[in-house]
C-alpha positions as CSV (number, residue, x, y, z in Angstrom):
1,X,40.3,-11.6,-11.6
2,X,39.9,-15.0,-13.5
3,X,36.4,-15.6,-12.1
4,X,35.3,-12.1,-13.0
5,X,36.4,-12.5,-16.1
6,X,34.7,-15.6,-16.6
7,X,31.1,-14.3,-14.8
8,X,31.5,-11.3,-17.4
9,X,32.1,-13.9,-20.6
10,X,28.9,-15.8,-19.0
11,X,27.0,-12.7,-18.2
12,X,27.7,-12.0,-22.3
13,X,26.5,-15.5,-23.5
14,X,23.3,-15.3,-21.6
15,X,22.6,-11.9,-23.4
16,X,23.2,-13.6,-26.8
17,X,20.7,-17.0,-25.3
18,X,18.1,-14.5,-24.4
19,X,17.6,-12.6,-27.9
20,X,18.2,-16.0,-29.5
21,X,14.9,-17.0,-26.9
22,X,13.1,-13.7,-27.7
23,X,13.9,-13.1,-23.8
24,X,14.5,-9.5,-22.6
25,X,18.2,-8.8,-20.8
26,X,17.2,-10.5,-17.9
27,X,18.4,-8.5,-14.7
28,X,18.7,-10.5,-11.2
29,X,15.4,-11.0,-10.1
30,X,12.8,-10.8,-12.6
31,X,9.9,-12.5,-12.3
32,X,8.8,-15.3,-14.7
33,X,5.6,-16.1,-14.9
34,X,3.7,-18.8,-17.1
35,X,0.6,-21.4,-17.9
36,X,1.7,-24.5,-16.0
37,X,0.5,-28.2,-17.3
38,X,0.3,-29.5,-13.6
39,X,-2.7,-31.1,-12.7
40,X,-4.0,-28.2,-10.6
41,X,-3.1,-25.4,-13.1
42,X,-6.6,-24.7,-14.7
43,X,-7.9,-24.8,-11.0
44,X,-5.5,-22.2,-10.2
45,X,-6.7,-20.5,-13.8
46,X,-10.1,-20.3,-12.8
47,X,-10.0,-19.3,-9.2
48,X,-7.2,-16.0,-10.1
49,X,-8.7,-15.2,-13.3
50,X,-5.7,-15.1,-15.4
51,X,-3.2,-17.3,-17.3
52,X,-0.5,-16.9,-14.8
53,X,-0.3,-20.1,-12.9
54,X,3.3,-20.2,-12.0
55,X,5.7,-18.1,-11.2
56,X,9.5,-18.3,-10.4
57,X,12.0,-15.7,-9.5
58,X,15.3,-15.2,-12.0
59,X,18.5,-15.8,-10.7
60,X,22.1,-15.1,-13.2
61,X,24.7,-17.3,-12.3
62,X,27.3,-18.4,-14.3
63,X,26.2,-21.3,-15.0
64,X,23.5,-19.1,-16.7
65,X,20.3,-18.0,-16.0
66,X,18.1,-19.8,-13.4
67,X,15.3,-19.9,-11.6
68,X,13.9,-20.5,-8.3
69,X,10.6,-21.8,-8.0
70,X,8.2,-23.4,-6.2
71,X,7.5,-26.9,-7.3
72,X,7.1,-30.7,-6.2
73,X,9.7,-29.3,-3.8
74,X,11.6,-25.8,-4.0
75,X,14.2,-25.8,-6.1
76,X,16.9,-24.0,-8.8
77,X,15.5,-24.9,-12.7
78,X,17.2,-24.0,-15.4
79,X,15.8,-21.1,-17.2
80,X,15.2,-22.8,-20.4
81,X,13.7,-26.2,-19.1
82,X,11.7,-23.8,-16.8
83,X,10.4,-22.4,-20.4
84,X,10.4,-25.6,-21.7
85,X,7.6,-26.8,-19.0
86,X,5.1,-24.2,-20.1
87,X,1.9,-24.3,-22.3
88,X,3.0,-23.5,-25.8
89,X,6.3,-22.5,-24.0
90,X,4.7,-19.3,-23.5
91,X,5.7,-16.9,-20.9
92,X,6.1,-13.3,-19.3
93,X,8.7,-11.7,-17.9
94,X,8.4,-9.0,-14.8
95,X,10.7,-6.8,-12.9
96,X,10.5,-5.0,-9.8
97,X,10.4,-1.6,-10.4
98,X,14.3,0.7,-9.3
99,X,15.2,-2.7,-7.8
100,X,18.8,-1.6,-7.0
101,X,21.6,-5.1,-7.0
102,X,21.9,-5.3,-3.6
103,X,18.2,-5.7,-2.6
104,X,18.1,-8.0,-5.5
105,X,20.9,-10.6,-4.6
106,X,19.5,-10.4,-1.3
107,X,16.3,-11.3,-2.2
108,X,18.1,-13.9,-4.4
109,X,19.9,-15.2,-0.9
110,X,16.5,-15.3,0.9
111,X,14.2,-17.1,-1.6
112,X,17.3,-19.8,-1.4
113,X,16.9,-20.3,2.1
114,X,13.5,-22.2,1.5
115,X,15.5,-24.7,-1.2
116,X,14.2,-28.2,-0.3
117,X,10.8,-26.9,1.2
118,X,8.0,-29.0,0.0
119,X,5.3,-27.8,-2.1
120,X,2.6,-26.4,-0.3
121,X,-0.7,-28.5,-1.6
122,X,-2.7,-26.1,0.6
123,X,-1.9,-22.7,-0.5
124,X,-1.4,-21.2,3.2
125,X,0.9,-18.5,4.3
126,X,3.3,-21.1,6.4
127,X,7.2,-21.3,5.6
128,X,7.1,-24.4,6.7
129,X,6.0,-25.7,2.8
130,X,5.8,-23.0,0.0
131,X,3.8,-22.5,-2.8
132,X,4.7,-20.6,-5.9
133,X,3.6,-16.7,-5.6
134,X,4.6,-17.5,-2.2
135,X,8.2,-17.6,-2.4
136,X,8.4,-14.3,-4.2
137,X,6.5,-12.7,-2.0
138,X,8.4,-14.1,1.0
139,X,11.7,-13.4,-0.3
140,X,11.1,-9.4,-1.8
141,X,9.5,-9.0,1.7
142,X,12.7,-10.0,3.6
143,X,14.8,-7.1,1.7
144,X,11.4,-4.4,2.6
145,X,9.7,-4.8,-1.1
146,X,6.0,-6.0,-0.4
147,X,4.5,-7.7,-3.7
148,X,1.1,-8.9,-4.9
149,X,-1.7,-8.5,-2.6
150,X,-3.0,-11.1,0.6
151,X,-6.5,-12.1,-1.0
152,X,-9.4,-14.0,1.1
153,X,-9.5,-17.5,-0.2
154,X,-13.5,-17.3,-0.1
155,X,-13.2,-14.1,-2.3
156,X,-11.8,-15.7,-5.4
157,X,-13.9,-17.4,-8.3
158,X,-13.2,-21.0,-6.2
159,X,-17.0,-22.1,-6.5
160,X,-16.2,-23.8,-9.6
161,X,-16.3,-27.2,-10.4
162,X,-12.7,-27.5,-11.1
163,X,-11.3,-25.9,-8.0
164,X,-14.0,-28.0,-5.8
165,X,-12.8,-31.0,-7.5
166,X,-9.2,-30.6,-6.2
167,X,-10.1,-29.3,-2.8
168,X,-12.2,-32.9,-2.8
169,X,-8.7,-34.2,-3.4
170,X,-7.1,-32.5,-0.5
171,X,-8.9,-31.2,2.4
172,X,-8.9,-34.4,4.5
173,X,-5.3,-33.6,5.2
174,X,-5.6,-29.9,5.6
175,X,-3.6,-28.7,8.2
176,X,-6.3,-26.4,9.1
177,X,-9.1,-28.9,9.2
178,X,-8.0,-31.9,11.2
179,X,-11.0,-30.8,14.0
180,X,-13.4,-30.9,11.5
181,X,-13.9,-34.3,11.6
182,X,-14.3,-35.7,8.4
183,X,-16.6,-32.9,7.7
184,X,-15.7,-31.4,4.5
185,X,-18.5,-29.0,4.6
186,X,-17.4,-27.8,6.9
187,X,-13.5,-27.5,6.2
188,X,-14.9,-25.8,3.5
189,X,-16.2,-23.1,5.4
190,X,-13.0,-23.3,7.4
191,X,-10.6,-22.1,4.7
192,X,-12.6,-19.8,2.9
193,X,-10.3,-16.6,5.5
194,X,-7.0,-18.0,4.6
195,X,-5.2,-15.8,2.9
196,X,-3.4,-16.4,-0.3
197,X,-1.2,-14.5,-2.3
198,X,-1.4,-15.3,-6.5
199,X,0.7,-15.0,-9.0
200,X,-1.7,-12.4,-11.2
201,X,-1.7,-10.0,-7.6
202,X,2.1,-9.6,-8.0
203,X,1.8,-9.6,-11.9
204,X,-0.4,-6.3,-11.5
205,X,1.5,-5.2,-8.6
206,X,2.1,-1.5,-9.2
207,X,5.7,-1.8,-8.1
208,X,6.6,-4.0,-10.7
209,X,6.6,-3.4,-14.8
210,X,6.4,-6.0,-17.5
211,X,10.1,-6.0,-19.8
212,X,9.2,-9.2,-22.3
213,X,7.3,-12.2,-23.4
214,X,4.3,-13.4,-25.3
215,X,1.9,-14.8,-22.8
């Protein structure tokens, strides 16, 4: 009874955090998106065609709000230093559309099982590291909720300067071009079928509905 008291006193306090924030009444969940200041965010910019460069999934504790992302590593951020992190603090706030509480903790409970899962540098569909519109889409998948959309790498805007500039950085140790013997021409080629989920294909997502923000 005590701890249910306290989660409800919590529950109240975040409420009052979020208007003070200009933050909707965040619901387990919801999906924050923003303009990260990481090295490879304008890359990621240019390639999707939109703002949204990183993405996390809300999760209400009683601690307060958090949320899981996708980083160096994946890990639990407070919501506020999660704000804090993003160009002119800006952000956007999505939820998934008649997402009832138990589909939602228990896509809470799955995107947790990939805490301490290194950032995927390569953008591939592979558990094994994870990448930011990646973890959403893993974890609404495991409850039967199937958001954004699998894109062709070769079919985004990735001829750009910018985005060949950091696959200059990175292809030598692409998983999927170690028989391409220090060809980068042809990794090139290589990876233009992967598949890649981004963070604007689950922001426009028909299943989902924008509740707050200004970015």
């Amino acid at each position: 009874m005590r701890a249910t008291i306290l989660f409800t006193i919590a529950l109240a306090l975040m409420a009052a955090q979020a208007r003070a924030e200009n933050l909707p009444r965040l619901r387990q969940g919801d999906l924050v998106f923003q303009q990260s200041k990481s090295p490879q965010s304008e890359a990621i910019r240019l390639a999707s065609g939109s703002t949204y460069t990183h993405m996390g999934i809300v999760s209400l504790t009683p601690a307060g709000p958090m949320v899981i992302e996708a980083a160096d590593i994946v890990r639990q951020t407070p919501l506020k230093t999660f704000l804090a992190r993003g160009t002119q603090r800006r952000f956007a706030i999505y939820r998934v559309r008649g997402l009832d509480q138990a589909k939602a903790d228990a896509a809470i409970t799955a995107a947790r099982t990939y805490l301490g899962r290194p950032y995927d540098l390569y953008f591939r569909l592979d558990p094994s590291a994870i990448y930011c519109s990646e973890l959403p889409y893993e974890a609404f998948r495991s409850v039967g909720i199937s958001l954004g959309r699998i894109d062709r790498f070769g079919d985004l805007s990735v001829r750009n300067p910018t985005v060949k500039a950091l696959f200059a950085q990175r292809w030598a140790s692409h998983p999927d071009c170690k028989g391409t013997a220090g060809d980068a021409a042809a990794c090139w080629t290589r990876i233009q079928d992967q598949g890649i989920v981004t963070p604007v294909s689950i922001a426009h997502d028909n299943r989902v509905e924008r509740v707050g923000g200004d970015l």
